[in-house]
N, C-alpha and C positions, 0 to 999 in steps of 0.2 A: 839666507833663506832657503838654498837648495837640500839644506840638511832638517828642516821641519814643515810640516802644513800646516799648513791656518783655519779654523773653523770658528766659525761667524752665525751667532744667532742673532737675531732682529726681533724687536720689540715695538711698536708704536702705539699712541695714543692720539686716535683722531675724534676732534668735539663731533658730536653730533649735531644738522643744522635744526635744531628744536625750537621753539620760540620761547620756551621754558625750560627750567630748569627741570635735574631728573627725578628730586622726590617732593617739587611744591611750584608754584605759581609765578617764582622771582623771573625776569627777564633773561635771555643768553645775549643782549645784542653788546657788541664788543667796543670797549675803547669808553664807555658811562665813566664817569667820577668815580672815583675812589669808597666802596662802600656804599654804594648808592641803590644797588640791587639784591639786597639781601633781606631774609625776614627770619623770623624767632626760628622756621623747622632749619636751611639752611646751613643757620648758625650754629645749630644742636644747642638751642637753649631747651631747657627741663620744661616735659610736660607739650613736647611736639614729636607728631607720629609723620614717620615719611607716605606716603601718596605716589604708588609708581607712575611715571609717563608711558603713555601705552604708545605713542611715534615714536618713545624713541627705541621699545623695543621691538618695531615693525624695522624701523633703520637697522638695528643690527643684525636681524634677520637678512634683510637684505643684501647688507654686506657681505653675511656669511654663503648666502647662495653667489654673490655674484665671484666669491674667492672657493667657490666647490666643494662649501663645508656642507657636515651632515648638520642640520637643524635639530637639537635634541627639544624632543617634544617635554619635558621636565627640566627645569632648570631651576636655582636658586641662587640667594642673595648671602653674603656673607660678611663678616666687620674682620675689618685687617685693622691691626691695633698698632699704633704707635706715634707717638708724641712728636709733634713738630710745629710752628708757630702757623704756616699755613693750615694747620689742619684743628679747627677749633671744638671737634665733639672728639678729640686724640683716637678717633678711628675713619674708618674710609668704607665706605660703602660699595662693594665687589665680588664678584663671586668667583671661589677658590674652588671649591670644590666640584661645580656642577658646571658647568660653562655654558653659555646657549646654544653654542657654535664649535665642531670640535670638527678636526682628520680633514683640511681644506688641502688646494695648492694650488700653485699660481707658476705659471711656464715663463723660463727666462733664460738667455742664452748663456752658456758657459764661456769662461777665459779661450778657447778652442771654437766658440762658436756654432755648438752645437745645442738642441734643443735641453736643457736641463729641468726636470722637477724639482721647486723648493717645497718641503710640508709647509703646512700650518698646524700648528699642536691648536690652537684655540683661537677662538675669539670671543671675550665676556666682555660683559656690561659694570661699566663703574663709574660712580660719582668724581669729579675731577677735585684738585684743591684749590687752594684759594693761591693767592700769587704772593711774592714777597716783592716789593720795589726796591732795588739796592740804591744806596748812595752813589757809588760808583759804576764803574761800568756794565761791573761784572757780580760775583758773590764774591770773585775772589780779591776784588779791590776795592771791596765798599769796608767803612768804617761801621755802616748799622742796616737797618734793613728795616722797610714798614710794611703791614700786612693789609694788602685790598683782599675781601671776601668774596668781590664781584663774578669771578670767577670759580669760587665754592661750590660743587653739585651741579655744575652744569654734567650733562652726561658725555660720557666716554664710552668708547670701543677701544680694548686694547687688544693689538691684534698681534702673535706672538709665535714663529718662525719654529721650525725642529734648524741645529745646527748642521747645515746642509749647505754652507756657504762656502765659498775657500777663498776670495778676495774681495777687497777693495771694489772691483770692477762690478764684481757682480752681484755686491751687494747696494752699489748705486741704483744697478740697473732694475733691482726689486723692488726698490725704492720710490724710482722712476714710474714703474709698471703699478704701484700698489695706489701710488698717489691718484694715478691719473682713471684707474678704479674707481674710485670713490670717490671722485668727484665725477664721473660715468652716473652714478647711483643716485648722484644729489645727497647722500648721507652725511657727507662732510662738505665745507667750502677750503677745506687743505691748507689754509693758507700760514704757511711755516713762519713768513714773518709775523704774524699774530700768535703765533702758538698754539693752532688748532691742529696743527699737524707738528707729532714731538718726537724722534727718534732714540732707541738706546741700542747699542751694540754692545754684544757680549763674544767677546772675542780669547782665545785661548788654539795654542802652539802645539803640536805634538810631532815625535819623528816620523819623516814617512815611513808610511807603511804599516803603524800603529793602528789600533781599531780604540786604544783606550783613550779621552778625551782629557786633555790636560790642564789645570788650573786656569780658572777664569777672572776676566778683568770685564769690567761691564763700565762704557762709556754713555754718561745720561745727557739726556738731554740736548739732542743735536739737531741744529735745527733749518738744515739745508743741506741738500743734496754733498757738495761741496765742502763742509765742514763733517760730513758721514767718512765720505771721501778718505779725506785728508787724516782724521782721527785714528781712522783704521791700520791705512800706511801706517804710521808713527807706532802706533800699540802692537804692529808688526813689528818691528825693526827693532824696536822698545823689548821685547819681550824676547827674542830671540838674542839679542847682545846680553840680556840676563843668566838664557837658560845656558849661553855658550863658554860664559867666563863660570860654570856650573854652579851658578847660585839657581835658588827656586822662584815662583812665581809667587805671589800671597792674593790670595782671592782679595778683591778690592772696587769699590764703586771710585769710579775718576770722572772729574770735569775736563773738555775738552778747552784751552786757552789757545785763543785765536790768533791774540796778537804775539805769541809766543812760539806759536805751532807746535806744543806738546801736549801729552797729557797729563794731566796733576791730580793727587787725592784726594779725596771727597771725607771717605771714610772705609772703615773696613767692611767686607761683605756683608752683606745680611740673607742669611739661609729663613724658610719658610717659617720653621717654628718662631724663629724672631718674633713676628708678628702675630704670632698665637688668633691663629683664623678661630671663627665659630661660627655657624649658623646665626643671619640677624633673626633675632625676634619677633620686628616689629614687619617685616616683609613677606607676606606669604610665597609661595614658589609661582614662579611661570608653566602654563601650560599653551604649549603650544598645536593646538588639535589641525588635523589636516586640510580641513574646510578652511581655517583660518592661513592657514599654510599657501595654501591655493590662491588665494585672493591677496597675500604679497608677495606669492609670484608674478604676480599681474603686472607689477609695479617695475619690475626689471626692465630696465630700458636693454639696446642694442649697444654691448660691452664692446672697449677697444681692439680684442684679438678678431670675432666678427665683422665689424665694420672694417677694420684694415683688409679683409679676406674679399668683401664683398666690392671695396674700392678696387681692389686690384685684379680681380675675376668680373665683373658687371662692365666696369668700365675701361678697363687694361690699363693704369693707371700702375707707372713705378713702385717699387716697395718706397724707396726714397721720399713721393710724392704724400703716396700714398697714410706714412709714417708722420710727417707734416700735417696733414689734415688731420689723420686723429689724434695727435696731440692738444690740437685746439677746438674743444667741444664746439665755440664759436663760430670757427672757418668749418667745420664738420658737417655740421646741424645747416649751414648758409647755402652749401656746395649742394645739400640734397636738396634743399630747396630751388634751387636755381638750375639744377639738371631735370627735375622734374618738369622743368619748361623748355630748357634749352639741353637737347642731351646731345654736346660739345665738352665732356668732359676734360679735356683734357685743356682746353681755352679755357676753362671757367675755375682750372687748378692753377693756371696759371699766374693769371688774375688774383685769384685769391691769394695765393701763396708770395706774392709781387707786390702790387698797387695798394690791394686793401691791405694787405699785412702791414706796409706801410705806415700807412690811414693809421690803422689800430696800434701801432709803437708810438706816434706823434701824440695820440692823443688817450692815454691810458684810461682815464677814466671812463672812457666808451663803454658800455656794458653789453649792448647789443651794436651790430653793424645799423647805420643812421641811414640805410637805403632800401630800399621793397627789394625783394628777389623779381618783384614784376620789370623794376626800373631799369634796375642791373642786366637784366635779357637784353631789355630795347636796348642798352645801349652796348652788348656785346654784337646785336643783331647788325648796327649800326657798322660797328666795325669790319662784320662778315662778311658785311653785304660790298663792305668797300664805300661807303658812302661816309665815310669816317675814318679817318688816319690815329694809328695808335697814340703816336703822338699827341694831338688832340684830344682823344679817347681820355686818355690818362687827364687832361686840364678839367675836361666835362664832370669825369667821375671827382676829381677833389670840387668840384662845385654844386655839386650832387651833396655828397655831405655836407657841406656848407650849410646848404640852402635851403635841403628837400627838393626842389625842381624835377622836373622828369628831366632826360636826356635830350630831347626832342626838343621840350622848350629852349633849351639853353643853348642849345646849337643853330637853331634858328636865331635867337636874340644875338646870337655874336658871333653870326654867319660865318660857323666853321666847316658846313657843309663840304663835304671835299670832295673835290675834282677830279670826275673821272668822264667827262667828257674828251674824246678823243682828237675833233678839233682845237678844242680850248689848249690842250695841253700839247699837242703839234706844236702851236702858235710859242708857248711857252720853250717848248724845249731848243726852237728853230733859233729866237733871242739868245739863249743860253751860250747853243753851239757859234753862233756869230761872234759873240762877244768871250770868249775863250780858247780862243785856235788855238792857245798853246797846249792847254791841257788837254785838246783834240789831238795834237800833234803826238803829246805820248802815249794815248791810248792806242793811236796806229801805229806806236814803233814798240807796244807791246808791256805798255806800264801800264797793268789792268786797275791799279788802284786811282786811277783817273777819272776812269768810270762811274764811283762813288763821288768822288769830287764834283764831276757834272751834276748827277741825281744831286746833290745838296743843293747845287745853286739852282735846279728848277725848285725844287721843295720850297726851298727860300724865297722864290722868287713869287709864287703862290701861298705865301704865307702863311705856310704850311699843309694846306690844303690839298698838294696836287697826290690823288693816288702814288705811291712810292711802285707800283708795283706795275704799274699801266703807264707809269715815265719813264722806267727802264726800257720798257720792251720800244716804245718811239726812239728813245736816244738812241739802242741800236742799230735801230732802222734808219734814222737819221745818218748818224754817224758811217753805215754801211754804205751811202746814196751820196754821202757831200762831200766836195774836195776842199780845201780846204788851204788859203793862198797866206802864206805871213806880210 
């Protein structure tokens, strides 16, 4: 691979979260029966006119501001033509010529770790197809194939890279960056094991130092990070042990096989005229006037490169930490909420990033956090104040979710209150040191890890309760004061 570079354009198709379909009234909600959601326009039966969805071209507008494209105030609709069992009127609903959305990009670090510009050539609006259900695993193991429509016309963003890429790495990390975008937006729910989020890479070799772009291989349909990954590698290594033992490359569409880890063919390329684009008929053009412009900008929430800026300049908040939170729009949206009362940022990342992260891997179906950002204060307050041991802390908060409760009840009900009275814990620490000369003995002959030894058996001894932090400082005043006889 030191003798070619690699250039990687990116392709995806993310559904739109519409509650309808893009040119009629059928349902998007995912995982219906089989042909359950479809009606006479969907289908392209004779004598049905499409109806455009006006959210969903507010959604790709939005998309396109929040990835730095221009908004073309004129836009139209096009038919891409060609035959395939998913596709039941033998064309597709897209626009080729006009796009709504053009000249975007999106910052992402290079193999060197420096800041890099990817383009964006486009971003249009298209009706998706219908799905095929294989027999088998795969397409490439099944015996037959049955066609659900359900999925016919829902709308699509297909959002489309200039070839600006040169690895594996850093076309994950696009990938990464684009997903977590638009789901920022609300425009898509991304969710690749559903297939709302679809990846293709088009990938092709040239010697360095070449400025001309060499023969392309386009891998469809990828549908995790991981399998982007991995497909790439190979169709590197793939492509280069071709061009070295000097055969050519042949333009080609490939399936990525998973359990195989190679690439396989699909079919041979298909160049633009293929599909003999034309102006649809039946769709009049978009205009998109400024006023109207204006008012879905409004709609642009606080995109990830921001909020990481402001986590880490407001708050002083790690990149590390900082990168964690806004990857989880959840932990994100929870953190503002909770600093807004409590501004102990860096305790309340902690937490989040630890305990409730937790919570939220045990129990996926969670949609939102099952606690008040009110409750959550009182009980980080609790801990602040010392009147609560993390330890505890942590029991309360899974009871919290449970239960709903505030913190305050539940700690009162199962008198976890902790002890930071300073006679109370005298008394404690005084039993402790009586009853462990020996581990006294090595603390004074300079075995510091004795010390923790004691603090457990007071902790223990108070039933978790005793301040950790107000039993060390006695023990060593203890310890400094008592002799201590085997």
């Amino acid at each position: 691979m030191t003798t070619y570079e690699t250039v990687i354009g990116l392709e995806f198709h993310a559904e739109l979260r519409t509650k309808t379909k893009l040119f009629c009234g059928c349902s998007t909600e995912f995982d219906a029966a089989p042909n359950t959601q479809v009606c006479p326009g969907c289908l392209g039966l004779p004598g049905t006119l499409p109806v455009l969805n006006q959210e969903a071209v507010e959604m790709a507008v939005i998309a396109g501001l929040a990835l730095n494209c221009h908004i073309a105030p004129y836009s139209a609709f096009d038919r891409k033509n060609y035959f395939y069992p998913d596709l039941p009127k033998a064309y597709q609903i897209s626009q080729f010529y006009l796009p709504i959305c053009i000249e975007g990009h999106l910052l992402i670090e290079d193999d060197q770790g420096k800041e890099k510009t990817v383009r964006i050539n486009r971003i249009h609006i298209e009706e998706d197809a219908g799905k095929l259900v294989h027999s088998g695993d795969s397409i490439l193991s099944s015996q037959y194939s049955l066609a659900d429509y359900n999925r016919g016309a829902i709308p699509l963003i297909e959002i489309v890279t200039e070839p600006d890429l040169r690895s594996a790495r850093e076309a994950k990390d696009f990938a990464e960056q684009l997903k977590l975008i638009l789901s920022y937006t609300g425009v898509s729910d991304v969710k690749m094991e559903q297939g709302s989020l679809r990846c293709d890479a088009n990938i092709s070799l040239r010697p360095i130092g070449s400025t001309t772009l060499g023969a392309k291989t386009e891998i469809k349909n990828l549908n995790s990070f991981r399998a982007l990954f991995k497909a790439i590698q190979y169709e590197e290594s793939r492509q280069a042990a071709v061009l070295e033992q000097g055969g050519k490359i042949d333009q080609a569409t490939l399936a990525w096989d998973e359990a195989k880890g190679q690439t396989v063919l699909m079919r041979s390329k298909e160049d633009a005229q293929d599909y003999r684009y034309f102006p649809d008929p039946d769709l009049p053009p978009i205009h998109v006037d400024a006023s109207w412009l204006e008012a879905i900008k409004t709609r642009l929430p606080e995109l990830p490169g921001p909020r990481r800026s402001r986590l880490m300049e407001k708050w002083q908040l790690s990149q590390y930490d900082a990168d964690l939170l806004v990857a989880n729009t959840l932990l994100a949206d929870y953190f503002d909420q909770v600093t807004a009362k409590l501004p102990a940022a860096k305790l309340v990342a902690n937490w989040l990033l630890g305990d409730i992260s937790r919570l939220l891997n045990v129990n996926p179906e969670w949609k939102n956090i099952p606690i008040s950002a009110d409750d959550f204060v009182q009980l980080l307050e609790e801990v602040q104040s010392g009147r609560l041991s993390n330890n505890l802390a942590k029991e309360v908060l899974a009871e919290m979710a449970e239960s709903g409760q505030s913190p305050k009840s539940i700690i009162q009900a199962k008198g976890w209150e902790q002890i930071s009275d300073s006679d109370a814990l005298q008394a404690l620490v005084e039993e402790v040191v009586a009853a462990n000369f020996s581990a006294v003995d090595d603390y004074r002959q300079g075995k510091k890890q004795a010390l923790g030894f004691l603090i457990g058996q007071v902790i223990q001894k108070s039933k978790g309760k005793a301040n950790p932090q107000l039993a060390r400082e006695i023990l060593q005043k203890v310890l400094a004061n008592t002799s201590i006889q085997a």
